[in-house]
Kinemage of the C-alpha trace (Angstrom):
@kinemage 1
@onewidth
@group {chain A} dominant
@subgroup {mainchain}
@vectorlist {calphas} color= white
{ca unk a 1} P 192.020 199.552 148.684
{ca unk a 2} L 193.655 201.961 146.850
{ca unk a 3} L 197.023 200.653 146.297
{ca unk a 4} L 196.863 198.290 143.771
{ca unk a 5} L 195.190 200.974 141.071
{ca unk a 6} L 197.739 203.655 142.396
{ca unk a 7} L 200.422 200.876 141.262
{ca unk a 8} L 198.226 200.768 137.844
{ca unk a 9} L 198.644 203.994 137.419
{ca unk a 10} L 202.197 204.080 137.982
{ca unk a 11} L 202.724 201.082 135.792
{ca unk a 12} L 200.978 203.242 133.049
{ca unk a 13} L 202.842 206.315 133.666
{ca unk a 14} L 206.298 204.872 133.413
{ca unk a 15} L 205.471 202.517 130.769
{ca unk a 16} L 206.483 199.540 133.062
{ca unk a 17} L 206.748 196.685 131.398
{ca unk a 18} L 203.518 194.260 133.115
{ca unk a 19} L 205.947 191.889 132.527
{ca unk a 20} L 208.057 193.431 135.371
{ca unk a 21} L 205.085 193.614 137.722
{ca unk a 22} L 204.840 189.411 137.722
{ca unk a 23} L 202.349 189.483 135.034
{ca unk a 24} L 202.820 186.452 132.623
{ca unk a 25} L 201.178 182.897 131.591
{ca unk a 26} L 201.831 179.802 133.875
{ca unk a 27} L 203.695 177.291 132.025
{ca unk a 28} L 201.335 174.992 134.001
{ca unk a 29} L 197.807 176.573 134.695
{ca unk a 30} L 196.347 173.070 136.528
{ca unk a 31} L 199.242 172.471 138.446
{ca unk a 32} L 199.232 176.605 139.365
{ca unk a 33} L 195.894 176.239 140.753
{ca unk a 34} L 195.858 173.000 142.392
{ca unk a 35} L 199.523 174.114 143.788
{ca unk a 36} L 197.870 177.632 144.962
{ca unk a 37} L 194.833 175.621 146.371
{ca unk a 38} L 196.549 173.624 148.522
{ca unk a 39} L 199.158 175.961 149.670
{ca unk a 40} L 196.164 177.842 150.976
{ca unk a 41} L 194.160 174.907 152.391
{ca unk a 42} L 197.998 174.479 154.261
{ca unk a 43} L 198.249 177.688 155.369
{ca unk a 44} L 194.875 178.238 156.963
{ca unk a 45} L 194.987 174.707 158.915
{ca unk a 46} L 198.624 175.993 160.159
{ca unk a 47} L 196.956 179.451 161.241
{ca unk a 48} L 193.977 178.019 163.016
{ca unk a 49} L 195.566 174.868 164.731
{ca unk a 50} L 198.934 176.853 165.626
{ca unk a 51} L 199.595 180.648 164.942
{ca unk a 52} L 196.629 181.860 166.200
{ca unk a 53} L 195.866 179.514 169.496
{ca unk a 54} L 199.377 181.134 169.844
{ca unk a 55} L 198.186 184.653 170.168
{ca unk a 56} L 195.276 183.867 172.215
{ca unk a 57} L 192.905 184.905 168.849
{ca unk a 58} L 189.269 183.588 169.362
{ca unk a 59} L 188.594 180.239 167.657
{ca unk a 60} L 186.085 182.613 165.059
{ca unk a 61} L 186.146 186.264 163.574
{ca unk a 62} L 183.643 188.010 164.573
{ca unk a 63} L 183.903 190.422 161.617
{ca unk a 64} L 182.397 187.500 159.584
{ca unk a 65} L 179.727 186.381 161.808
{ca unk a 66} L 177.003 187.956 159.255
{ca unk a 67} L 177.972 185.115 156.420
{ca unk a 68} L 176.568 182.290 159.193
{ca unk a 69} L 173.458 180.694 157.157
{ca unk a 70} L 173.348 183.751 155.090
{ca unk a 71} L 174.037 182.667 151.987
{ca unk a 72} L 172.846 185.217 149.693
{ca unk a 73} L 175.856 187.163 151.197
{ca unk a 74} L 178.806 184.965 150.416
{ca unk a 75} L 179.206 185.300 146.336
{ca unk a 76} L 179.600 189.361 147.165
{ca unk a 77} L 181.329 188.537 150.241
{ca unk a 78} L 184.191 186.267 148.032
{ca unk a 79} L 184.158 188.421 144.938
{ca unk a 80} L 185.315 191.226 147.179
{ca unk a 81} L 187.756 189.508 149.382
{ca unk a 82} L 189.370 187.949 145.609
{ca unk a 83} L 189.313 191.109 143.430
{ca unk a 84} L 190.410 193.510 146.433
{ca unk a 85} L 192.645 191.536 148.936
{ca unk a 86} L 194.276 188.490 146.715
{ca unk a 87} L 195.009 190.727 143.257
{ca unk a 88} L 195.557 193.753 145.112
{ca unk a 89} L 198.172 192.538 147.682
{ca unk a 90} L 199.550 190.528 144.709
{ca unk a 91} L 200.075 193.611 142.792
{ca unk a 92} L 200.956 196.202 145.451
{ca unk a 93} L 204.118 193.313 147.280
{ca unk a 94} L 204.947 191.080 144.547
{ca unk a 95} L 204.620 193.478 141.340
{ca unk a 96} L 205.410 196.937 142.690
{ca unk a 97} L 207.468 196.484 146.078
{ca unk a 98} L 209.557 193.330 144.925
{ca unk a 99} L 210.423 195.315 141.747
{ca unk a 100} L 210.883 198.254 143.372
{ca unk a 101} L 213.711 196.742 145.928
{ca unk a 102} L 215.220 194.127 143.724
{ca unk a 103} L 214.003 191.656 145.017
């Protein structure tokens, strides 16, 4: 939660480059999304059918159980699961860390 601005921050401070950080234009922004899509459509069937039978993980997360025919709950539910997990772990592993170690 409070990685990604502390990376901001640093970014500003040391007048990194974005650049540097991953930040740039797709060449291709369809095939970027339809390629991210479907690597993450792939993923989560590999997690669910293998990875976590594996580790004995119950068939559904009970952290989410609230979102079950509550669907004035899922546009907050998404925006915050986008915005804070997906940009931030972008920015924090693939901008600062990556960078950081050469990567």
């Amino acid at each position: 939660m409070f990685g990604a601005p502390l990376v901001l921050l640093w970014t500003w401070r040391t007048r990194t480059p974005w650049r540097d950080l991953g930040f740039q234009k797709p060449r291709h922004w369809i095939l970027t999304i339809a390629g991210g899509i479907v690597a993450g459509v792939a993923l989560k069937v590999l997690m669910k059918a293998v990875v976590l039978p594996l580790f004995g993980a119950p068939p559904q997360n009970a952290a989410y159980q609230y979102l079950n025919g509550n669907t004035a709950a899922l546009p907050g539910m998404l925006l915050t699961v986008i915005s804070r997990a997906g940009v931030g772990e972008e920015i924090i592993w693939r901008g600062f860390l990556f960078e950081r170690l050469g990567i």
